[in-house]
C-alpha positions as a Python dict, from the first residue, in 0.01 Angstrom:
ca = {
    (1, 'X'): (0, 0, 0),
    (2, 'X'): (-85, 262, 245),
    (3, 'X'): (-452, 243, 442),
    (4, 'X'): (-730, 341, 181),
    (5, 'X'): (-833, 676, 221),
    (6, 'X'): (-1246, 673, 322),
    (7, 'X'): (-1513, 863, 148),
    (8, 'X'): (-1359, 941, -189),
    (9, 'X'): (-1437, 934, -531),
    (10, 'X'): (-1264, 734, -745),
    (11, 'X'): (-1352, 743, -1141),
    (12, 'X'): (-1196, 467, -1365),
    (13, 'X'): (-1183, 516, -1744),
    (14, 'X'): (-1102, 249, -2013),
    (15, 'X'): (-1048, 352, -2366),
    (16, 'X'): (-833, 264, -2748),
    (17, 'X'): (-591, 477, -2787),
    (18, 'X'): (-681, 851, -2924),
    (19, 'X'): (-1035, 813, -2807),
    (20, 'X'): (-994, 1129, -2622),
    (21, 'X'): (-1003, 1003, -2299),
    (22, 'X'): (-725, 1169, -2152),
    (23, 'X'): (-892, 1508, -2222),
    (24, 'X'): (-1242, 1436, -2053),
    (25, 'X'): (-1048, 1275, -1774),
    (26, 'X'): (-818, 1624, -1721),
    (27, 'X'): (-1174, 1814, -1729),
    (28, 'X'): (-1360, 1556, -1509),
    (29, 'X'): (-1076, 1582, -1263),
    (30, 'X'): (-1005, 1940, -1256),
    (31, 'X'): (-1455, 1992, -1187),
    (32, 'X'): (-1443, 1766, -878),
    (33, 'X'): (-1126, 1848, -761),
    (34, 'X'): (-983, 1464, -796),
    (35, 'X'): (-615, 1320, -864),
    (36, 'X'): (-551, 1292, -1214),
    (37, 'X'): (-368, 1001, -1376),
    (38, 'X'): (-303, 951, -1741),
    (39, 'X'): (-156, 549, -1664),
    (40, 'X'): (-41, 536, -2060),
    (41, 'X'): (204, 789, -1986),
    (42, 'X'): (352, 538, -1724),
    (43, 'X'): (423, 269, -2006),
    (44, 'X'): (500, 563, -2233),
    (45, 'X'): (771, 673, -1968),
    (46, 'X'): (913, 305, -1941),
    (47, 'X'): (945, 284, -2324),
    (48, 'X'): (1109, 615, -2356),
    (49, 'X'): (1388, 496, -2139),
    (50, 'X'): (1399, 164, -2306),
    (51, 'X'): (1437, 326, -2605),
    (52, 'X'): (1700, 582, -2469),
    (53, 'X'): (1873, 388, -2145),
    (54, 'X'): (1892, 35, -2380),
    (55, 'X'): (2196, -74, -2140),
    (56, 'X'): (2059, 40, -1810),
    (57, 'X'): (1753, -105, -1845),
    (58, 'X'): (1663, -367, -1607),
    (59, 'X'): (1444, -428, -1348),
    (60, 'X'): (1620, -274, -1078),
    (61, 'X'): (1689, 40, -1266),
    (62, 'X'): (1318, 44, -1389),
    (63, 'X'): (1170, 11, -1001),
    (64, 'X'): (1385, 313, -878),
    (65, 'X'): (1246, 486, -1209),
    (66, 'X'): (904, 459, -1109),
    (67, 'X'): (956, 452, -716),
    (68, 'X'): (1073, 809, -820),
    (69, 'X'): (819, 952, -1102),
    (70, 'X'): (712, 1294, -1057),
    (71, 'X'): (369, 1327, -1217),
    (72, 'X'): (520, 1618, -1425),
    (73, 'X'): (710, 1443, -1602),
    (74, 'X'): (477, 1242, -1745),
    (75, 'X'): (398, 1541, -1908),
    (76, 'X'): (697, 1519, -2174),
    (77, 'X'): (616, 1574, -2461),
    (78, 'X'): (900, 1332, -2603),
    (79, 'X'): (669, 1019, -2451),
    (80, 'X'): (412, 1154, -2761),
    (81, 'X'): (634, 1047, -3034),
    (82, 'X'): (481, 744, -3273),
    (83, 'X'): (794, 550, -3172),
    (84, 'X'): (741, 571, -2816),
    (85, 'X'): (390, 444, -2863),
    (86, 'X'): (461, 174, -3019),
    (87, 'X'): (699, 45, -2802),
    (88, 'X'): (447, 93, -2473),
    (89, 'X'): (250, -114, -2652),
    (90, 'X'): (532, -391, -2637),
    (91, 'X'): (608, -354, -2299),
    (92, 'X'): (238, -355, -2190),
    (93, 'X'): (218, -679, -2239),
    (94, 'X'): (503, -752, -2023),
    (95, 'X'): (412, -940, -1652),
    (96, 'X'): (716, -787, -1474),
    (97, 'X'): (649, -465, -1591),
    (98, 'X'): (274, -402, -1524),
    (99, 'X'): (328, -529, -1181),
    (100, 'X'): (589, -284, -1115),
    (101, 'X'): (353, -53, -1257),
    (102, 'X'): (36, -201, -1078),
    (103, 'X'): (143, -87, -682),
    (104, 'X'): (224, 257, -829),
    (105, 'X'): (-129, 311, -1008),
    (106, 'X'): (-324, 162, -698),
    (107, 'X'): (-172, 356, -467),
    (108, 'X'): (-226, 649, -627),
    (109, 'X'): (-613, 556, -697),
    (110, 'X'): (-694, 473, -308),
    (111, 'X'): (-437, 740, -134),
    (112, 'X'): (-465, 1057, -368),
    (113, 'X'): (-278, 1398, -190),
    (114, 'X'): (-514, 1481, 70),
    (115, 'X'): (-552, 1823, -110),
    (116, 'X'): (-762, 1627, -377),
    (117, 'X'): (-1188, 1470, -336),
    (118, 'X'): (-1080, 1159, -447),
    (119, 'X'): (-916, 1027, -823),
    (120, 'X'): (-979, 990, -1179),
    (121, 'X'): (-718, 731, -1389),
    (122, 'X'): (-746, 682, -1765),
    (123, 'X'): (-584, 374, -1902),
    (124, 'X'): (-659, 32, -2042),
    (125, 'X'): (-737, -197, -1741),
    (126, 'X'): (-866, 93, -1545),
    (127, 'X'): (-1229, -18, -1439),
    (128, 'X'): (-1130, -409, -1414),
    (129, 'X'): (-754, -419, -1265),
    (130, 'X'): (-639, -120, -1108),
    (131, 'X'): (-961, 32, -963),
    (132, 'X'): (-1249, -246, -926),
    (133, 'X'): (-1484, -35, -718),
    (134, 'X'): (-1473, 257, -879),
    (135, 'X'): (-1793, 494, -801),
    (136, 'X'): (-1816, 548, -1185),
    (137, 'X'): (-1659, 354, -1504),
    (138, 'X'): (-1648, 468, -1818),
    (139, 'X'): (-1564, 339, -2182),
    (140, 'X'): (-1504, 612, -2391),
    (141, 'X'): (-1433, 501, -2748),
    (142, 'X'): (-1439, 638, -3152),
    (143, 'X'): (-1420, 489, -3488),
    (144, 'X'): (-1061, 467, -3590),
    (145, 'X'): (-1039, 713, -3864),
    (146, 'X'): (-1153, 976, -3599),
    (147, 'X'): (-917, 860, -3351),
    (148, 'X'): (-599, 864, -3555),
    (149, 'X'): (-727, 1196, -3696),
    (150, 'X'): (-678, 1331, -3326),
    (151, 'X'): (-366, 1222, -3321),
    (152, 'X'): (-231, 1312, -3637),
    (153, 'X'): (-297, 1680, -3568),
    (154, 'X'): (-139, 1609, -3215),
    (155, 'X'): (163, 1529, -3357),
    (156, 'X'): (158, 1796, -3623),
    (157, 'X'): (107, 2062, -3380),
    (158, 'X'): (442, 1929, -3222),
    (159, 'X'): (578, 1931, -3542),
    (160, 'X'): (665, 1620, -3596),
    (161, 'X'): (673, 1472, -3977),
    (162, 'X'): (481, 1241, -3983),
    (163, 'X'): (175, 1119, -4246),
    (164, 'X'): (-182, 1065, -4153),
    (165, 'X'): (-136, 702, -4337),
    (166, 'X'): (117, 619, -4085),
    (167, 'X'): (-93, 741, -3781),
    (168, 'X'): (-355, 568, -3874),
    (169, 'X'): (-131, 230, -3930),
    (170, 'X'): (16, 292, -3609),
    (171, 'X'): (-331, 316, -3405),
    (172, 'X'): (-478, -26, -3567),
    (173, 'X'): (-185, -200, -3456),
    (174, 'X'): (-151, -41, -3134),
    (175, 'X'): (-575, -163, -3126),
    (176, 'X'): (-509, -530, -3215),
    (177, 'X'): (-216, -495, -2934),
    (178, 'X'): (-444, -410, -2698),
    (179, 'X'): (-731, -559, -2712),
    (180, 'X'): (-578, -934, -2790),
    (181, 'X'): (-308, -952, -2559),
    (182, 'X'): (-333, -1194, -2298),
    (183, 'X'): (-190, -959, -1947),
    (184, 'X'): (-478, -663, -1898),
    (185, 'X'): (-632, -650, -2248),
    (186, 'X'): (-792, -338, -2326),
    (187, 'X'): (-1171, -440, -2309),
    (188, 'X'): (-1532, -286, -2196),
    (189, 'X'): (-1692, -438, -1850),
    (190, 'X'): (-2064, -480, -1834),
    (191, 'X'): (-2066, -187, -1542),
    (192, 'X'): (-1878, 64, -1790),
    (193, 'X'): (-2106, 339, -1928),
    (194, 'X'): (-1998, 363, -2278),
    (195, 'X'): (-1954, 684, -2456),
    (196, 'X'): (-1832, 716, -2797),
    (197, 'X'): (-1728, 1065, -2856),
    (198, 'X'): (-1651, 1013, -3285),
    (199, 'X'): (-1911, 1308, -3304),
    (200, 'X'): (-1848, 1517, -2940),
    (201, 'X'): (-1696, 1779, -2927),
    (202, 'X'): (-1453, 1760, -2621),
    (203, 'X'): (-1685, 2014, -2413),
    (204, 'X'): (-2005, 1826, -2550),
    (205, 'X'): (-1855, 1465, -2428),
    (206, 'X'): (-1710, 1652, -2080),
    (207, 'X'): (-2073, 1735, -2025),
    (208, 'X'): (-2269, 1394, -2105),
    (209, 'X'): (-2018, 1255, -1872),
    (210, 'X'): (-2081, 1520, -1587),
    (211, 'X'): (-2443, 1487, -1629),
    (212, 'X'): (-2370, 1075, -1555),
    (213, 'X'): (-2193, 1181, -1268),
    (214, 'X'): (-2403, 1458, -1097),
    (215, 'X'): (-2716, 1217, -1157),
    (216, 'X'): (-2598, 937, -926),
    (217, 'X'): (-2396, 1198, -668),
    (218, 'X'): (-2750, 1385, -649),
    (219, 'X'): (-2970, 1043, -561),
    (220, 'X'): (-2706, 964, -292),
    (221, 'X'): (-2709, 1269, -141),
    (222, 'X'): (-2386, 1391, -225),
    (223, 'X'): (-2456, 1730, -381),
}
């Protein structure tokens, strides 16, 4: 990895799946002018070419994959499909994988374009793994009707056919995937601020989390 950039902010954000992290993390980061990284969209990019590239895939075509990921294209809206998240949630748990994974996400958190104040990543071993001394950690979390709610009407807006029974099978086993299994389990630390947005509106949760933020940034002197 590259020398640590000095004197940046670096936000860390753990959450279940559908929580609606992804969104406050997009709004957090576009307010303070930091790096955003959605690191699900990493493992949802690796299962999308398992699922497509079954012969290719190996380690050596996986590395130059993600050597060469443009942020952009994490954007896909392909990597949304129920399939495709289900299958990250396989290769999560996979040693090889997160450490090929691991360098890219670090990097990233420590050495954000110069154009940005610092960085903001969303994941599941954010605040423990991949960015330890972040300034702030969060937890943001809802009850699992809520969250599979979300991302029913996701999907529908994408138009994909799909049931809200289904969704909602999907995200409890995509839970009980993440929070039991043994590489990077999905799981709060005692410095994480906790927010459970099952009744925020996303501008209402954007705005507890700011007022968090601008609290400790104001006591050090920093705005």
């Amino acid at each position: 990895m590259k020398v640590k950039r000095k004197n940046i902010l670096k936000i860390a954000i753990d959450s279940p799946a559908a929580a609606g992290a992804g969104t406050v993390a997009k709004e957090i980061s576009k307010n303070y002018n930091l790096f955003y990284l959605d690191t699900g969209k990493i493992y949802r990019m690796i299962a999308y070419l398992k699922l497509n590239f079954p012969k290719k895939f190996n380690q050596n075509f996986l590395k130059k994959k993600i050597e060469s990921i443009k942020i952009k294209s994490l954007s896909n809206k392909a990597l949304l499909s129920d399939q495709v998240s289900a299958e990250a949630s396989i290769i999560a748990k996979s040693k090889n994988i997160r450490n090929l994974v691991h360098s890219f996400q670090v990097n990233l958190a420590y050495n954000p374009p110069k154009k940005f104040n610092g960085s903001c990543l969303d994941g599941r071993d954010i605040t423990y793994k991949i960015v330890p001394d972040a300034d702030f950690k969060f937890f943001i979390t809802a009850n699992i009707k809520t969250r599979a709610l979300r991302r029913y009407r996701e999907l529908k807006a994408l138009n994909k056919k799909i049931s809200y029974q289904e969704v909602l099978k999907s995200i409890k086993k995509r839970d009980k995937s993440d929070y039991s299994r043994k590489i990077s389990p999905l799981k709060k630390t005692k410095d994480s601020v906790l927010i459970n947005s099952t009744n925020l509106t996303k501008r209402s949760c954007f705005l507890k989390i700011k007022k968090i933020i601008d609290k400790k940034l104001k006591l050090n002197g920093n705005i």
